[in-house]
Backbone and ligand atoms as CSV (ligand in chain L), in Angstrom:
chain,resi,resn,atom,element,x,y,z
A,1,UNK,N,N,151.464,-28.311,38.667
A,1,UNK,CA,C,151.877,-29.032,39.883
A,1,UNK,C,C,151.679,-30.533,39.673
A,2,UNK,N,N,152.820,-31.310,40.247
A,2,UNK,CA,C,152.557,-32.835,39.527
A,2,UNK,C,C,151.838,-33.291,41.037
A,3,UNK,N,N,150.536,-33.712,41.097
A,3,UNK,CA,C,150.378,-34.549,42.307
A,3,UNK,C,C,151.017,-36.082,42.621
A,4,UNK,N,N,151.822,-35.763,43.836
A,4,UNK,CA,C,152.926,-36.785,44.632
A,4,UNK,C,C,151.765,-37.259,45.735
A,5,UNK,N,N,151.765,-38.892,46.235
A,5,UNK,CA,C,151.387,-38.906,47.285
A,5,UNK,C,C,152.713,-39.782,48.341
A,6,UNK,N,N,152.722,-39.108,49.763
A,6,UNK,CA,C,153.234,-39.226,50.995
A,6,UNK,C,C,152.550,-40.552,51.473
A,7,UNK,N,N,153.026,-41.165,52.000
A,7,UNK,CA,C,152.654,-42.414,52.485
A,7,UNK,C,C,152.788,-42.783,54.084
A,8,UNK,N,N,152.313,-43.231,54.969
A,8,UNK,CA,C,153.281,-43.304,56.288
A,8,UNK,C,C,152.458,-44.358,56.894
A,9,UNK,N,N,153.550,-45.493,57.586
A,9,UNK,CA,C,152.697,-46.560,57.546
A,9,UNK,C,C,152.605,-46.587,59.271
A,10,UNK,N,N,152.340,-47.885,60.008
A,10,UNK,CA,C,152.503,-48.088,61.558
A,10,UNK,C,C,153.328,-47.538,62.093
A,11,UNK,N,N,152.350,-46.826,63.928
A,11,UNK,CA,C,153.209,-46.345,64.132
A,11,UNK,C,C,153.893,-44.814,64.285
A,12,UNK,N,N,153.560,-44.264,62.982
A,12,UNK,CA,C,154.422,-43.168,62.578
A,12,UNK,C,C,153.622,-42.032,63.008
A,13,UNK,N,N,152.442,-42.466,63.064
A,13,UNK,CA,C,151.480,-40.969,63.743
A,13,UNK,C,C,151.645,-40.901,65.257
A,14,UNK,N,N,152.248,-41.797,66.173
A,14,UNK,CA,C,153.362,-41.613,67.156
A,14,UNK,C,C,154.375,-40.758,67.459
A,15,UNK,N,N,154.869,-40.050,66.265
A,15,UNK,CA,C,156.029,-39.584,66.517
A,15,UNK,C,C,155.903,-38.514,66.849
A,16,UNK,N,N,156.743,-38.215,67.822
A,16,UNK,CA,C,157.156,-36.872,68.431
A,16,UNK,C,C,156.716,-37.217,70.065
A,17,UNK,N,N,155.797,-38.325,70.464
A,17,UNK,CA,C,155.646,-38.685,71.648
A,17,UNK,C,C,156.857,-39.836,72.615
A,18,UNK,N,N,157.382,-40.592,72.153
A,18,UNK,CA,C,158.207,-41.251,72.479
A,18,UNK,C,C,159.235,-41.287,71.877
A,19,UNK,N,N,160.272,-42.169,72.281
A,19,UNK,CA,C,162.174,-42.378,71.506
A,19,UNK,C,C,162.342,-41.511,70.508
A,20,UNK,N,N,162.436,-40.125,71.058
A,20,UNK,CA,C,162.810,-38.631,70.363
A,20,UNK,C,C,164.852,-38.698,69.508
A,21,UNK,N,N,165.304,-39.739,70.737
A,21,UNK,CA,C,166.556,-40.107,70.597
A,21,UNK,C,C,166.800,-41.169,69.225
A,22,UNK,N,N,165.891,-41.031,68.813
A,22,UNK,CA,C,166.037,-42.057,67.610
A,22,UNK,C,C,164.851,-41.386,66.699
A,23,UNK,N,N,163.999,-40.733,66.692
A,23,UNK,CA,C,163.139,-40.553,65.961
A,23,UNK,C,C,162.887,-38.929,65.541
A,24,UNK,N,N,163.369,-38.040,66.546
A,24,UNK,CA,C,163.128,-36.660,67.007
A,24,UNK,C,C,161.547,-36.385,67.514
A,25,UNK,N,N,161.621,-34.799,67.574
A,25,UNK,CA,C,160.512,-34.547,68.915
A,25,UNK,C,C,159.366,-33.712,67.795
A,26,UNK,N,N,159.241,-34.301,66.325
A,26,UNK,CA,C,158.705,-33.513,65.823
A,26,UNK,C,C,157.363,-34.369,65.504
A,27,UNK,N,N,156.367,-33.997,65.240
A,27,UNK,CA,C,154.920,-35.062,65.148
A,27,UNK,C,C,154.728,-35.059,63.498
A,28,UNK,N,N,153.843,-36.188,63.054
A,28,UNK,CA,C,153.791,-36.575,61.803
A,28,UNK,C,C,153.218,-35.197,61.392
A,29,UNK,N,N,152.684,-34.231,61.748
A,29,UNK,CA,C,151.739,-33.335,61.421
A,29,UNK,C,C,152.601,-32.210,61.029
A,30,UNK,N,N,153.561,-32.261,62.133
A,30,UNK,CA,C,154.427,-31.037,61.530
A,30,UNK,C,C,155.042,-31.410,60.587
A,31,UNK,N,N,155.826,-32.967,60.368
A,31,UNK,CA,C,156.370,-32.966,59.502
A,31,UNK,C,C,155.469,-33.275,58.173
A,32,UNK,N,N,154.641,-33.642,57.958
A,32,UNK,CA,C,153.307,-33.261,56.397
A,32,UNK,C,C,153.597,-32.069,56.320
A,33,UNK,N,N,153.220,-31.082,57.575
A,33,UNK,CA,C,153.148,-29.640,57.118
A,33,UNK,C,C,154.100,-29.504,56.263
A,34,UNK,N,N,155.667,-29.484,57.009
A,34,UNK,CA,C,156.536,-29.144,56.315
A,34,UNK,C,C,156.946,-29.340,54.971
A,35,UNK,N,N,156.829,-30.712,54.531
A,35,UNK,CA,C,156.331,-31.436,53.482
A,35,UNK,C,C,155.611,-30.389,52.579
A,36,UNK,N,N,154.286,-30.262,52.730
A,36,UNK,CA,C,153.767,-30.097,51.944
A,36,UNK,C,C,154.131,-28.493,51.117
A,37,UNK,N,N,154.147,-27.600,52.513
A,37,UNK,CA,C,155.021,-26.384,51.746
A,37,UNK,C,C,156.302,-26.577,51.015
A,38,UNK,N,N,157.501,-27.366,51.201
A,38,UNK,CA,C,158.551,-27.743,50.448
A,38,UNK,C,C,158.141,-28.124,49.054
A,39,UNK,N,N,157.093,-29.537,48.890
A,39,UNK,CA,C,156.632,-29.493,47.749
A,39,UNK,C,C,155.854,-28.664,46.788
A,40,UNK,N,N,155.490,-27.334,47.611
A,40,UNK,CA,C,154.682,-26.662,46.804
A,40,UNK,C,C,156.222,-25.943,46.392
A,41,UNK,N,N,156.889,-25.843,46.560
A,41,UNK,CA,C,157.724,-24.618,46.522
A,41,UNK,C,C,158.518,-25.452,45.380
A,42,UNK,N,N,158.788,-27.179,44.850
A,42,UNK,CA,C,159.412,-27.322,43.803
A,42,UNK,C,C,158.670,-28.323,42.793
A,43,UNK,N,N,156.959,-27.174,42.870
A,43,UNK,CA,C,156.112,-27.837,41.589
A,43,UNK,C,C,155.459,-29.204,42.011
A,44,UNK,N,N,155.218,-29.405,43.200
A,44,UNK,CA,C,154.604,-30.763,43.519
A,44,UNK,C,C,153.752,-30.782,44.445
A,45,UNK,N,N,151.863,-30.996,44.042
A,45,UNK,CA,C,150.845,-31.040,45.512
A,45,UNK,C,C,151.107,-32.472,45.624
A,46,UNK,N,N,151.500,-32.318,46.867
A,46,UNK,CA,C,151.599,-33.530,48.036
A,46,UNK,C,C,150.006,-33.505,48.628
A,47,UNK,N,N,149.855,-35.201,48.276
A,47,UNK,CA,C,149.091,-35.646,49.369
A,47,UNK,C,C,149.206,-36.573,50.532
A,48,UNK,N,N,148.983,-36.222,51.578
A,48,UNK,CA,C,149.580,-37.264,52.681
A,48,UNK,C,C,148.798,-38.396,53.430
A,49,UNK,N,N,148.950,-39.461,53.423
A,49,UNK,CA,C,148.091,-40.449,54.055
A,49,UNK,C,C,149.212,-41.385,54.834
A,50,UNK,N,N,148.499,-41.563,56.257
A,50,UNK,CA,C,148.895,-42.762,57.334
A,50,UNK,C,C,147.986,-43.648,57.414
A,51,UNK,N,N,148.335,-44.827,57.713
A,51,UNK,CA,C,147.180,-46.226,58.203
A,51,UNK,C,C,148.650,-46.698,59.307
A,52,UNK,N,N,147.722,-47.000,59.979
A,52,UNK,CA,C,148.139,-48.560,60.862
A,52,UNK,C,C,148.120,-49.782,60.237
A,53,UNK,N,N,147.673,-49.633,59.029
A,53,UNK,CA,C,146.588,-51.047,59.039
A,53,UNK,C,C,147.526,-51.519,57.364
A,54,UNK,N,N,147.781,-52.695,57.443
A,54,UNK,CA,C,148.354,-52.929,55.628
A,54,UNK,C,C,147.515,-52.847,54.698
A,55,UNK,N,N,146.194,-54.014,54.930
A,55,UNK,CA,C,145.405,-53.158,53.582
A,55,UNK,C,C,145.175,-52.333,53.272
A,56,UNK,N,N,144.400,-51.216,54.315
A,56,UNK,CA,C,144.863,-49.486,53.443
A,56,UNK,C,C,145.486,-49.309,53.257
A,57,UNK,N,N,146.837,-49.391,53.571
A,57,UNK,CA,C,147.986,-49.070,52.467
A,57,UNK,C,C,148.007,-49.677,51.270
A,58,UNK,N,N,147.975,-50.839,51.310
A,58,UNK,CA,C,147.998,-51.473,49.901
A,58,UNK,C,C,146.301,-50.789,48.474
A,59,UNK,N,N,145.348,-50.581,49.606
A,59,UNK,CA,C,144.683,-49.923,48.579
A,59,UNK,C,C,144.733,-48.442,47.985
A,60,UNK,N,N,145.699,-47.855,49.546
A,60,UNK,CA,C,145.515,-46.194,48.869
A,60,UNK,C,C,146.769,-46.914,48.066
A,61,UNK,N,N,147.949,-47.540,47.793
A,61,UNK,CA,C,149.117,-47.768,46.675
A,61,UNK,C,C,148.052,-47.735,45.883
A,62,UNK,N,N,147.272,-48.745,45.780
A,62,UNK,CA,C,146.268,-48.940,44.413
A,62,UNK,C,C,146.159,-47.925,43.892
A,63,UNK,N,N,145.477,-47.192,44.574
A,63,UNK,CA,C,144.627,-46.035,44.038
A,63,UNK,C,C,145.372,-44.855,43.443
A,64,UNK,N,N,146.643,-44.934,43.493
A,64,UNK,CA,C,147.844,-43.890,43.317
A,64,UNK,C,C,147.764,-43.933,41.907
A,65,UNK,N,N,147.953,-44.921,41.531
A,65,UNK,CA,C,148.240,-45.279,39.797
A,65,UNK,C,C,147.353,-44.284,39.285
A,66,UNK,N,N,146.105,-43.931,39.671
A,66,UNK,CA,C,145.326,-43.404,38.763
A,66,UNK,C,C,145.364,-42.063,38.837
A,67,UNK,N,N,145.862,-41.397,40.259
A,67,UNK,CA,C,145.997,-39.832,40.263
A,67,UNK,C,C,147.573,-39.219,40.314
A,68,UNK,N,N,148.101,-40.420,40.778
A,68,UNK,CA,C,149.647,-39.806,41.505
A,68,UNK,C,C,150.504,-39.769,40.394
A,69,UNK,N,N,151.593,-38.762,40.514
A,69,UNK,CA,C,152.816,-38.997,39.583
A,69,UNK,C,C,154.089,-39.812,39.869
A,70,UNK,N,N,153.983,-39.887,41.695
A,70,UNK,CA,C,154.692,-40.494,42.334
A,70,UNK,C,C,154.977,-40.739,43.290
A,71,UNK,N,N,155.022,-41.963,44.529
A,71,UNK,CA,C,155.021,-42.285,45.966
A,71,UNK,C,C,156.016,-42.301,46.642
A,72,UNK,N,N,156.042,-41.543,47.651
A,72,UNK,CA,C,157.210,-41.708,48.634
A,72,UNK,C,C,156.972,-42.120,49.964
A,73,UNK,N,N,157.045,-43.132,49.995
A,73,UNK,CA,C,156.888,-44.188,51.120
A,73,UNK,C,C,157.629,-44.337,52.321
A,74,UNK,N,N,156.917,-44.185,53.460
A,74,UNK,CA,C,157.841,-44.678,55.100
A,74,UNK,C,C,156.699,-46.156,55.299
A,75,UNK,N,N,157.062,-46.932,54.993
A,75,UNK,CA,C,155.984,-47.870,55.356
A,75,UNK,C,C,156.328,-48.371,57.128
A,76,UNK,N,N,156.956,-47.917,58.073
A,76,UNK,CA,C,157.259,-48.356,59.068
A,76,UNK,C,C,157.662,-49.531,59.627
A,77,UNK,N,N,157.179,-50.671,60.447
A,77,UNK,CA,C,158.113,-51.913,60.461
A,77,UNK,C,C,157.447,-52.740,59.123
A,78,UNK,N,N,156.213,-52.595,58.312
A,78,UNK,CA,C,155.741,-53.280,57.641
A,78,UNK,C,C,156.824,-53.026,56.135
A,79,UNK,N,N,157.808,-52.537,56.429
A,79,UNK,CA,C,159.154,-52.717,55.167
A,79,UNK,C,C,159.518,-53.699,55.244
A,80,UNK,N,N,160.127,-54.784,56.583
A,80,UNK,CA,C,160.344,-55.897,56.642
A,80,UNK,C,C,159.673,-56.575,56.755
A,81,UNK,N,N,158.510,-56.990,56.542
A,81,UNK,CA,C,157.537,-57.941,56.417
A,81,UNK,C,C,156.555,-57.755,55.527
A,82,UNK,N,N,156.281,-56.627,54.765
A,82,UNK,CA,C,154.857,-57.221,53.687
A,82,UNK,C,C,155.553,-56.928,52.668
A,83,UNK,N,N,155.197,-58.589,52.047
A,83,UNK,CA,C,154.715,-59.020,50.505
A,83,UNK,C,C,153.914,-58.187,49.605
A,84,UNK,N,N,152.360,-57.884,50.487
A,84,UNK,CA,C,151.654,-56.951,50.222
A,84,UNK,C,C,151.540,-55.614,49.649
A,85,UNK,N,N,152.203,-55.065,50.287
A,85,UNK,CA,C,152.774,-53.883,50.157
A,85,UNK,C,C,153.783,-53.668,48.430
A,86,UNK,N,N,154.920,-54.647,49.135
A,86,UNK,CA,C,155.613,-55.076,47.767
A,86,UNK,C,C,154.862,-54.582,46.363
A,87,UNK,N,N,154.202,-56.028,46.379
A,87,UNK,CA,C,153.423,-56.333,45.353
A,87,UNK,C,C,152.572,-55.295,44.817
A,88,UNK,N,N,152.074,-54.492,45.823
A,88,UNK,CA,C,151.228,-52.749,45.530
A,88,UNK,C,C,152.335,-51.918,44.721
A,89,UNK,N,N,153.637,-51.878,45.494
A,89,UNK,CA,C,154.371,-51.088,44.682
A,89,UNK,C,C,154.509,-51.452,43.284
A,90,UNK,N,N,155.175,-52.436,43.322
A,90,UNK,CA,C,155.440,-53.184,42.063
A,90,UNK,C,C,154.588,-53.179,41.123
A,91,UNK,N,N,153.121,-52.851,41.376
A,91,UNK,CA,C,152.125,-52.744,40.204
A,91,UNK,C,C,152.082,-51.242,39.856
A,92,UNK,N,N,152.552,-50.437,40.255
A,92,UNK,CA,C,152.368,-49.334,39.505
A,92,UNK,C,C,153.695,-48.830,38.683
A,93,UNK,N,N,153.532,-48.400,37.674
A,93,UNK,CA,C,154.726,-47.179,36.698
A,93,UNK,C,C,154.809,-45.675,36.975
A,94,UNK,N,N,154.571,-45.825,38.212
A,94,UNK,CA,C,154.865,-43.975,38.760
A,94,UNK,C,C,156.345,-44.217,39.634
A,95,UNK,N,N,157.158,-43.569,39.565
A,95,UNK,CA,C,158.005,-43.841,40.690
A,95,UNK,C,C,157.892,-43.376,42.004
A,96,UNK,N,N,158.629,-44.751,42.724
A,96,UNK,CA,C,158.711,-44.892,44.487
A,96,UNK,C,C,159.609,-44.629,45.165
A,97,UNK,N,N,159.832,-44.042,46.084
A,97,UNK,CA,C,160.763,-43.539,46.866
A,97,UNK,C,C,160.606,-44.052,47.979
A,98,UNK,N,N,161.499,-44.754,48.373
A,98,UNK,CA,C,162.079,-45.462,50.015
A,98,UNK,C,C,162.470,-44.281,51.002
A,99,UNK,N,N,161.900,-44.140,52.040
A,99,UNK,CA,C,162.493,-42.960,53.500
A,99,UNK,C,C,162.317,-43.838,54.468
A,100,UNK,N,N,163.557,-43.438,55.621
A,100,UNK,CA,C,162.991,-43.450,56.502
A,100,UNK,C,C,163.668,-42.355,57.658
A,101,UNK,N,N,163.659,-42.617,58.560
A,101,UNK,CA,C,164.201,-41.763,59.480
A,101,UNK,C,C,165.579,-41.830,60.337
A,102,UNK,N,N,165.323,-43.315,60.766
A,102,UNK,CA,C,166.637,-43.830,61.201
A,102,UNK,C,C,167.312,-44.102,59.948
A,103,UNK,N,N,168.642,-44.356,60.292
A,103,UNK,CA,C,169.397,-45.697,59.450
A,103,UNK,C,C,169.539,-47.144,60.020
A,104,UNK,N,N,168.293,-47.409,59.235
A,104,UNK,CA,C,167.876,-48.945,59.511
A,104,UNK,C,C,169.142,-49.611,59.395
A,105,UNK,N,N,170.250,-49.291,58.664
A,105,UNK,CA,C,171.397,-50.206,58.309
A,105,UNK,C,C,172.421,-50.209,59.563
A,106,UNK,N,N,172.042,-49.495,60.629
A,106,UNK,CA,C,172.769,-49.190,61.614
A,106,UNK,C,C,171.753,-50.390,62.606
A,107,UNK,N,N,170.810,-50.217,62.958
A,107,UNK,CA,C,170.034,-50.418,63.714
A,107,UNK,C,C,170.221,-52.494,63.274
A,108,UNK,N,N,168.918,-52.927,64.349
A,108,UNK,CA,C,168.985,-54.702,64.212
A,108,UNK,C,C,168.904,-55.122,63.477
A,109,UNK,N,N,169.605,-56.761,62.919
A,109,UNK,CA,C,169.327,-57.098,61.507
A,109,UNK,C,C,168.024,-57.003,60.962
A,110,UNK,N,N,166.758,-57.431,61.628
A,110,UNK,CA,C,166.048,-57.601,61.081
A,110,UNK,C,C,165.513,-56.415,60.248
A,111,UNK,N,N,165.860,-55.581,60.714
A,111,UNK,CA,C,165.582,-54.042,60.000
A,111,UNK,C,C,166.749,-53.487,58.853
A,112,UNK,N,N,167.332,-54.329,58.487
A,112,UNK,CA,C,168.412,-54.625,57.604
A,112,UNK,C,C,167.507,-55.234,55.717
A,113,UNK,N,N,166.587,-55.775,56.059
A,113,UNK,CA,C,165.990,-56.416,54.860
A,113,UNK,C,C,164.493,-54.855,54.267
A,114,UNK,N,N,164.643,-55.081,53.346
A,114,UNK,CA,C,163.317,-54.497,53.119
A,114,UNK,C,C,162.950,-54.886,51.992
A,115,UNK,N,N,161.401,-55.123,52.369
A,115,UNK,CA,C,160.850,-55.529,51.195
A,115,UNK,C,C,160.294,-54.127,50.245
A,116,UNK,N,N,159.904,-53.175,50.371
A,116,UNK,CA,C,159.799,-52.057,49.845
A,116,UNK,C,C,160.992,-51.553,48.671
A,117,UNK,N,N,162.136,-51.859,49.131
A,117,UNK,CA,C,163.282,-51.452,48.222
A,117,UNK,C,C,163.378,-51.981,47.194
A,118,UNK,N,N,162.819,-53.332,46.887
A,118,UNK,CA,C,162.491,-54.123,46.169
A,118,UNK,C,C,161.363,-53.585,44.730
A,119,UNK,N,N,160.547,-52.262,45.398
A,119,UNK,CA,C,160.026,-52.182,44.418
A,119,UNK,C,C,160.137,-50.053,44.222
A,120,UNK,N,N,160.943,-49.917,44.956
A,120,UNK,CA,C,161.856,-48.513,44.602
A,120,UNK,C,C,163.068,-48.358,44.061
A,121,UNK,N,N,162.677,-46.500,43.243
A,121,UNK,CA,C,164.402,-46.445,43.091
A,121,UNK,C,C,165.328,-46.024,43.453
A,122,UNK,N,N,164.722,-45.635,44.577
A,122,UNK,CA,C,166.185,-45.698,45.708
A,122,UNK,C,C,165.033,-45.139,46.538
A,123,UNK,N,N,166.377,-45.287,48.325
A,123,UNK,CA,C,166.129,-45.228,49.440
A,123,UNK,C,C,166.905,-44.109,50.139
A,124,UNK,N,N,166.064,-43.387,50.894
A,124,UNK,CA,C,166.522,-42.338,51.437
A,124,UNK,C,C,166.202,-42.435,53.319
A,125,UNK,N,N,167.773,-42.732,54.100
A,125,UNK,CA,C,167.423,-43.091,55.284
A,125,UNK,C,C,168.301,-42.287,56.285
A,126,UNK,N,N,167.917,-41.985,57.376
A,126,UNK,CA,C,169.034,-41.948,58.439
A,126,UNK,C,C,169.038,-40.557,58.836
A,127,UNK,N,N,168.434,-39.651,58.274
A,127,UNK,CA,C,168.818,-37.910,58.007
A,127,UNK,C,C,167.434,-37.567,58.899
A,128,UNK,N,N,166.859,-38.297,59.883
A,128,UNK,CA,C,165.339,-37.653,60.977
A,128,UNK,C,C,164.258,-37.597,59.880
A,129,UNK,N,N,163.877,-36.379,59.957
A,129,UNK,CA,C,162.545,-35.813,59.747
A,129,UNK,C,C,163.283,-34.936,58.144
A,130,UNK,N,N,164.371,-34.372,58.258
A,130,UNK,CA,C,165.169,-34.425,56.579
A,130,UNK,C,C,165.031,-35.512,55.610
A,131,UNK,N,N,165.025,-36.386,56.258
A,131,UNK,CA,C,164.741,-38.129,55.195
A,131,UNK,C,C,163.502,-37.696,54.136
A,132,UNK,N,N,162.671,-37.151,54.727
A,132,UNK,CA,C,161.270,-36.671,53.620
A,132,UNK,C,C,161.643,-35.391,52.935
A,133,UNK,N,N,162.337,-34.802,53.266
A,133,UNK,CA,C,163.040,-33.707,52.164
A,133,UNK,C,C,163.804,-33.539,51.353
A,134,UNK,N,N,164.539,-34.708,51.288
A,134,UNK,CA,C,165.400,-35.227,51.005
A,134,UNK,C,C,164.831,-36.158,49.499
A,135,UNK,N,N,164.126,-36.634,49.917
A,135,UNK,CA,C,162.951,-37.265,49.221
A,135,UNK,C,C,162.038,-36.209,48.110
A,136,UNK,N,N,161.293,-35.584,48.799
A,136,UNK,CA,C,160.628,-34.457,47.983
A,136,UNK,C,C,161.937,-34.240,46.561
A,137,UNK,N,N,163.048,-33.648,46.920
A,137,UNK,CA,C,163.856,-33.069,46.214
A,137,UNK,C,C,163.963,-34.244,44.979
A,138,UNK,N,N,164.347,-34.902,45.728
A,138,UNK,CA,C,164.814,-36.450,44.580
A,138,UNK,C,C,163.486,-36.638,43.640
A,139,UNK,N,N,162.188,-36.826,44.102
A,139,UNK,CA,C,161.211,-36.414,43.679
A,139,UNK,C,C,161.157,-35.772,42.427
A,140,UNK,N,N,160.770,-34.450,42.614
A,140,UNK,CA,C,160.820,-33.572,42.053
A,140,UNK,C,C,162.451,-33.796,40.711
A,141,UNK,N,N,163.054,-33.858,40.506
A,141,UNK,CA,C,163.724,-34.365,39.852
A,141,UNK,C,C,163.323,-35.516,38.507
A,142,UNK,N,N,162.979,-36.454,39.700
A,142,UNK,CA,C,162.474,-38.038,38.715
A,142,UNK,C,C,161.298,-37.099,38.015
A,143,UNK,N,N,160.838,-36.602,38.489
A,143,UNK,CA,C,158.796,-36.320,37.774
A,143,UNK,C,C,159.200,-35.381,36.632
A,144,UNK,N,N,160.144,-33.981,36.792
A,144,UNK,CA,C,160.244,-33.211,36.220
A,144,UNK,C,C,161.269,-33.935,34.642
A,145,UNK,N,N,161.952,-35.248,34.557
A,145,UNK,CA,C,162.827,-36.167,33.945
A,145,UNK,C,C,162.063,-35.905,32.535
L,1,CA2,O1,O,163.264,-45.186,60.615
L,1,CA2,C1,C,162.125,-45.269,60.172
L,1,CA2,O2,O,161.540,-44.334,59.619
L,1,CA2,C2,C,161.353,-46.586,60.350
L,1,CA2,O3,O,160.578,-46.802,59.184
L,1,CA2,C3,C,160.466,-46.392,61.563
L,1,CA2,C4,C,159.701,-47.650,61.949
L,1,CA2,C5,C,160.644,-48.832,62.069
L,1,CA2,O4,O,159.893,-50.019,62.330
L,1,CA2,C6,C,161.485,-49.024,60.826
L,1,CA2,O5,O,162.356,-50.108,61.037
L,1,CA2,C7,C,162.274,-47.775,60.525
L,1,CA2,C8,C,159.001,-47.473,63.300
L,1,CA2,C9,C,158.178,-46.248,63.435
L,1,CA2,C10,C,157.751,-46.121,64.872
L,1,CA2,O6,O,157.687,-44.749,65.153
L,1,CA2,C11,C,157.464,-44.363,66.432
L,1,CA2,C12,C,157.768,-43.062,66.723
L,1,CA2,C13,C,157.564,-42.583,67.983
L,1,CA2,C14,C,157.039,-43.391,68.953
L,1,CA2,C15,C,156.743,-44.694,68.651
L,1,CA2,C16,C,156.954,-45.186,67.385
């Protein structure tokens, strides 16, 4: 089993309580769950971690390099605004995977830029709570390469 870690940034442990019309009615919990059985099922323990907060994210990125095979990231609104983050990705040689839920490319400009993409190889958006399965699969692919 290649260990993958799940990422989920501001925000996202919200979901399933509000704007269902844009987000769906499912909670971060179910969707890890789901997650994590999908990845067991194509050779990959998923581990899942949320922060609110950017420096934990930027340190669990850190800390990936040394156990993970590869990150798949929702960093939440902190895609368009951290450097930080960036720069976390960018230091590691495991590959990164961009999700999100909406299609940001639909939605306001400002949610049009990301700094995250910048240090992935590709982005997977727009498909709900599928966006992370979607992901897994692609995943599983790159690791197994
Ligand atoms: O579409 C996505 O997955 C986003 O990463 C979600 C972020 C947003 O800032 C990005 O532009 C796109 C926001 C997550 C907020 O999630 C909530 C869910 C339910 C209730 C409140 C917030």
């Amino acid at each position: 089993m290649q260990p993958i870690l799940l990422v989920n940034g501001p925000n996202l442990n919200m979901l399933g309580s509000r704007e269902p019309e844009i987000y769906g009615s499912q909670t971060l919990a179910d969707i890890e769950a789901a997650c994590v059985k999908s990845a067991s099922g194509l050779g990959l323990a998923l581990e899942c971690y949320q922060s609110n907060h950017e420096g934990e994210l930027v340190t669990k990125i850190q800390q990936a390099a040394k156990v993970h095979k590869g990150v798949i990231i929702n960093a939440g609104a902190y895609t368009h605004t951290s450097i930080a983050i960036m720069d976390a990705l960018l230091s590691l040689s495991i590959p990164v995977i961009e999700v999100h839920m909406s299609n940001i490319f639909r939605r306001e400009d400002f949610r049009h830029e990301s700094y995250v993409s910048k240090a992935s190889k590709g982005i997977i958006c727009g498909f709900g709570a599928d966006s992370y399965q979607l992901a897994l699969l692609a995943m599983a692919k790159l690791v197994a390469a």
